[in-house]
N, C-alpha and C positions, 0 to 999 in steps of 0.2 A: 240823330247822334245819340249813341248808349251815353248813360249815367254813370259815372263816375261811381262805386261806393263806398270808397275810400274818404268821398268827402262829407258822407252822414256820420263816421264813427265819430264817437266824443272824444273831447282832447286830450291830449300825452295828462296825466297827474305829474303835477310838480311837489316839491318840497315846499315848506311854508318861505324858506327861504327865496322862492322863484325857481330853483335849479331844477337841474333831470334827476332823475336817480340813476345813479351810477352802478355799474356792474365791475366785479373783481376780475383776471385773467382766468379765475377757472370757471365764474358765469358767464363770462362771453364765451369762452369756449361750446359751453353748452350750447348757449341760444344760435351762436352761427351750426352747430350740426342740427340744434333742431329747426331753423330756418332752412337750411339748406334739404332737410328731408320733409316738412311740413306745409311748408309758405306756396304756394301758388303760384304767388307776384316773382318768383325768384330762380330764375334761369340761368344757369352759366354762368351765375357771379354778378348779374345785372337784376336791374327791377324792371319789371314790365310795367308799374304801374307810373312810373316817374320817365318811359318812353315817348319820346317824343319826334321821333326819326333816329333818334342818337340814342346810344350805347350809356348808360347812367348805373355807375353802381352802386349794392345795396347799399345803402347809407349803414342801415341795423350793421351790417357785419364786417364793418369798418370802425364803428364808434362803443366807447364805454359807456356810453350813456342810451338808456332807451328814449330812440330819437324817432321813432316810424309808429303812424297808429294801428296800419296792418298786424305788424309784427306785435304789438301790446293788445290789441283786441283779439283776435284772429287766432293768431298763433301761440306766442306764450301762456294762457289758460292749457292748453293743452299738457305741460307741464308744470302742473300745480306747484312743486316743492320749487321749481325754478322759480317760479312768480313770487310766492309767498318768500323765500331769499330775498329777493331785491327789494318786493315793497311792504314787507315788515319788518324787515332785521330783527328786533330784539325779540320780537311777539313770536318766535322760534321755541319748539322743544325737541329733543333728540328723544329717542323710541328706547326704550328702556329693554328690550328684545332684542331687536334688528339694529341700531342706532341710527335710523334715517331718521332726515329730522321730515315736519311733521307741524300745519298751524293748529295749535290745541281750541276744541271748542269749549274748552271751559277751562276752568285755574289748575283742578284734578287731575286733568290727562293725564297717563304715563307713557300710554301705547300710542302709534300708529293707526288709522283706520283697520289696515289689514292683520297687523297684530292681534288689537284689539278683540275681535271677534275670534280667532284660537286661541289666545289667553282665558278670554270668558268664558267659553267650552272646559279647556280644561280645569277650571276651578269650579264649573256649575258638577260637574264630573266626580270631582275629588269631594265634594260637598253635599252630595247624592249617595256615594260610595260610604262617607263618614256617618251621612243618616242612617242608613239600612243595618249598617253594624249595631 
């Protein structure tokens, strides 16, 4: 009989509280379209990994909390700013360019990864331009 590998991933993170972390109506939106285009385990509305002769649906894209370890190992990293939403909340900055938000790796940030590197172009630029005169 194949192995399960659902049953090595580490467990769901809870709140010091004991609770899930909970998602808003427009991050569960997100995660059922990104579960629904990403996830593997998820056919037709059902989980394949929670089959067991019968039809079982996704748990993930029924519930506001993140309740499946698939969907929290697997699938949500793939969606960074979605992950970093739910299980940082405040540790959030918005992009001072683009206005996606964005987990800063230091207090400084103003930019986005992708920002960040054509902002630094154009200021190394303007600051090159400024020398030679």
């Amino acid at each position: 009989m194949k192995e399960n590998p659902y049953k090595r991933l580490p467990p769901i993170e809870r709140k010091p509280d004991g609770s899930l972390y909970r998602m808003t109506p427009t991050q569960r939106k997100q995660a059922n379209a990104l579960i629904r285009r990403e996830c593997c385990c998820y056919e037709d509305g059902n989980c394949m990994l929670l089959d067991n002769g019968d039809t079982h649906t996704c748990p993930q894209t029924i519930s506001f909390s993140v309740c499946c370890k698939w969907f929290r190992w697997a699938v949500l990293p793939l969606a960074g700013t979605l992950e970093a939403e739910i299980y940082r909340g405040r540790d959030l900055k918005r992009c001072a360019v683009c206005g996606g938000v964005f987990v800063p790796k230091s207090n400084r940030a103003k930019y986005c990864p992708d920002c960040a590197a054509r902002v630094h172009r154009r200021q190394k630029t303007e600051s090159e331009r400024k020398r030679r005169s």
